[in-house]
N, C-alpha and C positions, 0 to 999 in steps of 0.2 A: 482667328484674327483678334489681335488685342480690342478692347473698348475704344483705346484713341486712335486705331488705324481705322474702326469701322464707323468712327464719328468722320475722319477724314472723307470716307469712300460717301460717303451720305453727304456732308455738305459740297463734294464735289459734283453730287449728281441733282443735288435737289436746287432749282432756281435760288439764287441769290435774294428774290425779293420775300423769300417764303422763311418766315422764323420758325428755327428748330426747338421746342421746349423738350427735352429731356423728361422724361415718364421714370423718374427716382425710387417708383415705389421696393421698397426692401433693399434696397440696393446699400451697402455702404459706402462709409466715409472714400473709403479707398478709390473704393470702383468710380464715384463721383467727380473725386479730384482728377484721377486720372483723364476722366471724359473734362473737365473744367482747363487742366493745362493741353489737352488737345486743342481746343478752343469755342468749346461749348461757354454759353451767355444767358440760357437760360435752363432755371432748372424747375420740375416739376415735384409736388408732392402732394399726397392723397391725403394724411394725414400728422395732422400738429402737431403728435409728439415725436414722430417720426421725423417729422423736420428739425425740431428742435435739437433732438441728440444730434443729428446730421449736421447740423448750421454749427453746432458748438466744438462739434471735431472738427472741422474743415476751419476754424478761425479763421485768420484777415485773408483766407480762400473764399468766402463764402461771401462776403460782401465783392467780391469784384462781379460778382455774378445777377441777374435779376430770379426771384422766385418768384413762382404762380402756385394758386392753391389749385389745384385739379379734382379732388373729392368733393365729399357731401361736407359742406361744412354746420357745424353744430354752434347753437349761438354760446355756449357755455365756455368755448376754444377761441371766441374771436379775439378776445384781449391779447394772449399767448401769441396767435396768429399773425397780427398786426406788430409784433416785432420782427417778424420774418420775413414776411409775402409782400411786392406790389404787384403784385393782381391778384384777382379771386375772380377767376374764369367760371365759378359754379352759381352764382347769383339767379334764384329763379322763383322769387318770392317779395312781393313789398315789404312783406316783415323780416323778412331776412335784407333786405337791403336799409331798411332803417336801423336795425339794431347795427349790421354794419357801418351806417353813416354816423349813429351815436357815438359809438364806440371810436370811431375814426376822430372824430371829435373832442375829446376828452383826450386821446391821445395827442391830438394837434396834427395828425396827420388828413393827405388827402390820397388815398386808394382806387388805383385803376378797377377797375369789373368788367367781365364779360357778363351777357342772362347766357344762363345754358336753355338751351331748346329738347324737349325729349322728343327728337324727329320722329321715330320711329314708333313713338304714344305707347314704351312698354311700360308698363305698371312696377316693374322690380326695379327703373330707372329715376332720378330725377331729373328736372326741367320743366320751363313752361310748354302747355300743350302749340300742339306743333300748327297753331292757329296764329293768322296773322294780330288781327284784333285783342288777345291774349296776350300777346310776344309786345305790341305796340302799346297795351295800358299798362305792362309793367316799363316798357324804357319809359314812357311820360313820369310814369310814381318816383323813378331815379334819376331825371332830368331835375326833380324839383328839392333836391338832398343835395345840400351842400358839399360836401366831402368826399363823393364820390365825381369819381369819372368814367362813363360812359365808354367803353372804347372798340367792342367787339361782341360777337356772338360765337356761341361754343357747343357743340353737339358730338354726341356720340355716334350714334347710328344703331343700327342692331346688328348682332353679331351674324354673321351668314358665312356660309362656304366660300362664296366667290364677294369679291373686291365690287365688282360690276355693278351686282346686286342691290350697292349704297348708292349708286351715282343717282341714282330720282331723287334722296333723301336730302343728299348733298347738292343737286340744283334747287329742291325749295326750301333750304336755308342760304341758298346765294339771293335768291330771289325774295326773301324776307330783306334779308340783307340792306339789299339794295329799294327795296321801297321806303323802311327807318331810313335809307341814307338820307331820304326827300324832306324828312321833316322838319331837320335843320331846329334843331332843341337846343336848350344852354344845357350846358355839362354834358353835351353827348356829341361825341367825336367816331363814328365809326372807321374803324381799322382797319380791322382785322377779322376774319372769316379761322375762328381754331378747331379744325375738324380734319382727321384724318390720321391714324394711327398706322402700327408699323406694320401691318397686315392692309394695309388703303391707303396712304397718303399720298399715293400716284393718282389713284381716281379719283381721292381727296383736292389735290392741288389744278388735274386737269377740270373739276366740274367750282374752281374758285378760290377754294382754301390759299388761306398764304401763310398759315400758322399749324404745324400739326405737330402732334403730342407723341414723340418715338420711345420706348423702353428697350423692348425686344431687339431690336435692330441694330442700337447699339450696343447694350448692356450683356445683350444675347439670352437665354431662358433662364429665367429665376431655378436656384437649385430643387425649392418645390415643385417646380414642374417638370421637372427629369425623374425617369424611372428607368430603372434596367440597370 
């Protein structure tokens, strides 16, 4: 199945209310547009230079579309970054969201964020720990940064056999979720719930998610990960 018949077969199945970010990683110019004139809107990427080459082959393609940064981002990339991305779904640090909010600043721009949560507390992941109190004094640190806006939480999960396996993970970040909703902060807007990839985002979306991060599903398996 092509790239944009398997972007069709996905938005035909997946609710309407739930945003598909496209998971870019490796993938090219090609494979990209082609998912973008399918009628994908948003597109994911892990890393800045990889965006960068990408955003500048797709020309006035690439602007009709929104990007999200989805990796670890490095403060040395933020400048680069911030001509590409409005969001940065990976924010999980006060220092990282100040040098972001600096940075944002100096540009004259103001930048969507999600905090990413490391539900699952694996040490190879980042995110804040998957503790209420920890998750609620970094959105206070980012209520009080001008330049930023508040708009979601983002998690991974850990990786497992079965889909199933996630659903606890993914009800107590609906349930983080929804206690930040109560606080009602300036510059903090919660949205969106981004959790659930192309191996989950069924269990993803039925335990909340309305935002999940597909690669495989559509793009289909990176050529590195073919053998035989």
């Amino acid at each position: 199945m092509s790239i944009g018949s398997s972007y069709l077969k996905l938005r035909g199945e997946i609710p309407d209310y739930v945003k598909m970010v496209l998971a870019a990683k490796t993938r090219s110019a090609d494979e990209i547009k082609e998912a973008i004139l399918a009628g994908a809107d948003i597109i994911g990427e892990n890393y800045v230079q990889e965006a960068e080459r990408v955003y500048s082959e797709l020309g006035a393609l690439a602007e009709k579309v929104k990007w999200h940064f989805i990796g670890t981002l490095q403060k040395n990339k933020i400048n680069k970054a911030l001509k590409i991305f409005d969001c940065f779904e990976t924010v999980d640090s006060t220092e990282l969201a100040r040098a972001l909010n600096d940075r944002a600043g100096k540009a004259g721009k103001i930048v969507s964020v999600f905090v990413e949560i490391n539900i699952g507390s694996e040490i190879t992941k980042s995110g804040v720990k998957p503790e209420y109190e920890a998750v609620e004094e970094l959105v206070k640190d980012i209520s009080g940064l001008s330049r930023l806006r508040l708009e979601g939480l983002m998690t991974m999960g850990p990786r497992t056999g079965s889909p199933d396996d996630l659903r606890g993970y993914f009800r107590k970040t609906k349930e983080i979720f929804g206690m930040l909703k109560r606080l009602n902060l300036p510059n903090v807007d919660l949205k969106y719930i981004s959790m659930g990839m192309s191996n989950s985002y069924k269990v993803a979306i039925e335990e909340g998610s309305n935002m999940v991060r597909l690669g495989t599903a559509v793009f289909g398996r990176r050529s590195c990960d073919l053998t035989g």
